[in-house]
C-alpha positions in Angstrom: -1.3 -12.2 -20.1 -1.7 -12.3 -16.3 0.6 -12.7 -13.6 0.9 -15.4 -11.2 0.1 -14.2 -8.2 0.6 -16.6 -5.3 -2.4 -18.0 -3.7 -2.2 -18.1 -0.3 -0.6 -14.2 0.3 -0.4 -11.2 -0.7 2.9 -9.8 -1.3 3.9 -6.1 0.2 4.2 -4.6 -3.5 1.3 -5.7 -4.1 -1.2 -4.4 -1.3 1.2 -1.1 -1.9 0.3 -0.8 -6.1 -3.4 -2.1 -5.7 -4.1 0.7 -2.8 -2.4 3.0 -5.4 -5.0 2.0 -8.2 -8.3 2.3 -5.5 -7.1 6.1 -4.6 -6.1 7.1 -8.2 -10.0 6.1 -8.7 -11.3 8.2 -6.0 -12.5 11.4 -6.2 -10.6 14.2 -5.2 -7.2 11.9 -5.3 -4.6 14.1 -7.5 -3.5 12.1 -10.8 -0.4 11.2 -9.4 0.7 8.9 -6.7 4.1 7.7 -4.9 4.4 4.6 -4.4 8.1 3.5 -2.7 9.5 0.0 -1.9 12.7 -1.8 -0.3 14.4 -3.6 -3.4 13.6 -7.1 -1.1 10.0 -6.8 -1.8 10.4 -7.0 -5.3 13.3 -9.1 -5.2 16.0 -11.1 -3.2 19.2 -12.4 -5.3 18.0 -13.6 -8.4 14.5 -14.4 -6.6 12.2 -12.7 -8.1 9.7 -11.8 -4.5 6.9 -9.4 -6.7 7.6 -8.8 -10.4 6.4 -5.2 -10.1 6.8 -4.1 -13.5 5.2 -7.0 -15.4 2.5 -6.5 -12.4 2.0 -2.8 -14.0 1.8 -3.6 -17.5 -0.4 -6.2 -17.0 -2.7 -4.0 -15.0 -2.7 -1.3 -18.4 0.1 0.9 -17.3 3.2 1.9 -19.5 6.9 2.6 -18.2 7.2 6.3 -19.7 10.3 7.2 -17.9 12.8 5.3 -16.4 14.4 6.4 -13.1 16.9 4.9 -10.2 19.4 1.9 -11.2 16.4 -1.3 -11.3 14.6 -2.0 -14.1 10.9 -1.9 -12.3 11.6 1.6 -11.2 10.0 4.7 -12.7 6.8 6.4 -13.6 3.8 4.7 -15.2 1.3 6.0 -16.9 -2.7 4.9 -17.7 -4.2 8.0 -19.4 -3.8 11.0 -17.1 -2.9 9.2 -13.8 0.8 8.2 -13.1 2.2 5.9 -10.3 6.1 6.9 -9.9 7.6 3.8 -8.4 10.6 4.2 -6.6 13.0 2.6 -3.9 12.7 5.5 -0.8 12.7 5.0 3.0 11.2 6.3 5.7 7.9 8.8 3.6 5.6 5.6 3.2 5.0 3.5 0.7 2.0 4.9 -0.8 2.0 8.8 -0.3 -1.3 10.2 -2.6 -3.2 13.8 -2.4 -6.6 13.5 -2.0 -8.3 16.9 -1.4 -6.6 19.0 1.4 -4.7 15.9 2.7 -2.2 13.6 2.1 -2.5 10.1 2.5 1.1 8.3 4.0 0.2 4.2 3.9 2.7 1.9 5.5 1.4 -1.2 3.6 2.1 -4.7 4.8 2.0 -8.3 3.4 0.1 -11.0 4.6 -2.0 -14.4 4.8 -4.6 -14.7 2.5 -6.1 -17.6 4.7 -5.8 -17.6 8.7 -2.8 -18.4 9.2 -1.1 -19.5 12.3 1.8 -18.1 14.0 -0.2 -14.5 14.2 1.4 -13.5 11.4 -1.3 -10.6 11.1 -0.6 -9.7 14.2 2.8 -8.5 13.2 1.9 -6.9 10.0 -0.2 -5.2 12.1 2.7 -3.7 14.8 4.7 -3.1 12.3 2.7 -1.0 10.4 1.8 1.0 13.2 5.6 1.1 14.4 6.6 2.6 11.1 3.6 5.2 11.0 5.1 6.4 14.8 8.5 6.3 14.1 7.9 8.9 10.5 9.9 11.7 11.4 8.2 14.8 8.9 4.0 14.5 9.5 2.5 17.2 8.6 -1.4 18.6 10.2 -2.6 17.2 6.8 -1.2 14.1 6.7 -3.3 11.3 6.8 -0.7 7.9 8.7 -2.8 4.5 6.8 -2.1 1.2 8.1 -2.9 -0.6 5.0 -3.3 -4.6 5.3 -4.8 -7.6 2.8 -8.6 -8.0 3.1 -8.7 -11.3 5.0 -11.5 -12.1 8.0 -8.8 -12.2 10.0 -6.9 -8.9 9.4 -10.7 -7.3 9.6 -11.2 -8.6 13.1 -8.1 -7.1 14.4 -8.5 -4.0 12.5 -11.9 -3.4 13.6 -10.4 -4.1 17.3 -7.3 -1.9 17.2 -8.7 1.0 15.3 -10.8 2.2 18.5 -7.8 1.6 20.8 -6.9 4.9 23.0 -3.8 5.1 21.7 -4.3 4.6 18.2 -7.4 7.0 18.0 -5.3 9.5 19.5 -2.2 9.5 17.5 -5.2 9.5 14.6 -3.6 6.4 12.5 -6.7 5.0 10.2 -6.6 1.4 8.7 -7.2 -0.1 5.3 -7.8 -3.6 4.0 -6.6 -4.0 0.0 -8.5 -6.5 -1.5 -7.8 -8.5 -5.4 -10.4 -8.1 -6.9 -9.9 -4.0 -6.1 -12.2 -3.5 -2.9 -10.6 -1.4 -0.4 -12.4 -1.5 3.2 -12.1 1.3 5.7 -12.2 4.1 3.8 -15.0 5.7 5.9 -12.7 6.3 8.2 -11.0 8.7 4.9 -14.5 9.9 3.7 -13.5 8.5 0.5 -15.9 6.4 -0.9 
């Protein structure tokens, strides 16, 4: 079975789970990994926005325990790494240990194609909002912007990552990819 997946973007719950599945296969990443998201990205009403748990067993992990009151929430398993999936403001959406550090990723949807209205130019800003605003950072925390690999999104984040400001407050970027590529993480020295 696979998943419909829409065509033309890539959903936040998405970018967030597929970023989690690159840094559970990196070495020196810990074999387990936080991944928290606002019930609207997964759904709105009876509209189903990312089905996140069908998404994770089609991708070869299993619900082993349940936890919190929605049906997509808990911790998955594949062999010894687990994802626990959860519905928790403000400590990033994907929070992983990966040697001394640890990794806080604000991820954000977006265009799979250019689109217009700058919509990845918000993504963007708001990612970089949210990694300011986190009230607990720690000298080993790692703030990730983490975006959709698009031409587009790469252009900007190649621009924006060697802004003043954003070298100094030491926020990195990441493009997530579908096909499992993850761009930028040089900048982690993971490879």
């Amino acid at each position: 079975m696979s998943i419909p997946l829409p065509v033309d973007r890539m959903p936040e719950a998405e970018a967030a789970l597929r970023l989690a599945f690159f840094l559970l296969g990196s070495p020196g990443c810990a074999p387990e990994i936080e991944v928290n998201m606002d019930g609207a990205q997964v759904s709105v009403g009876k509209k189903t926005i990312f089905p996140v748990r069908e998404f994770l067993l089609d991708s070869g992990w299993q619900l082993v325990t349940p936890i919190g009151s929605r049906d997509w929430q808990g911790i998955y398993q594949n062999g010894v790494r687990r994802i626990i999936v959860r519905s928790q403001t403000a400590l990033g959406d994907v929070i992983a240990k990966v040697g001394n550090h640890r990794l806080r990723a604000e991820c954000k949807k977006g265009p799979l194609k250019q689109s217009k209205g700058s919509k990845e130019y918000k993504a963007l800003w708001e990612a970089i909002g949210q990694l300011v605003a986190t009230e607990h950072v720690g000298h080993q925390d790692i703030l990730i912007g983490a975006v959709p690999l698009t031409d587009t999104f790469a252009k900007l984040v190649e621009n924006w990552r060697r802004r003043p400001l954003v070298v100094q407050s030491g926020i990195k970027f990441l493009m997530v990819g579908r096909n499992g590529d993850v761009r930028g993480c040089e900048s982690l020295g993971i490879e």
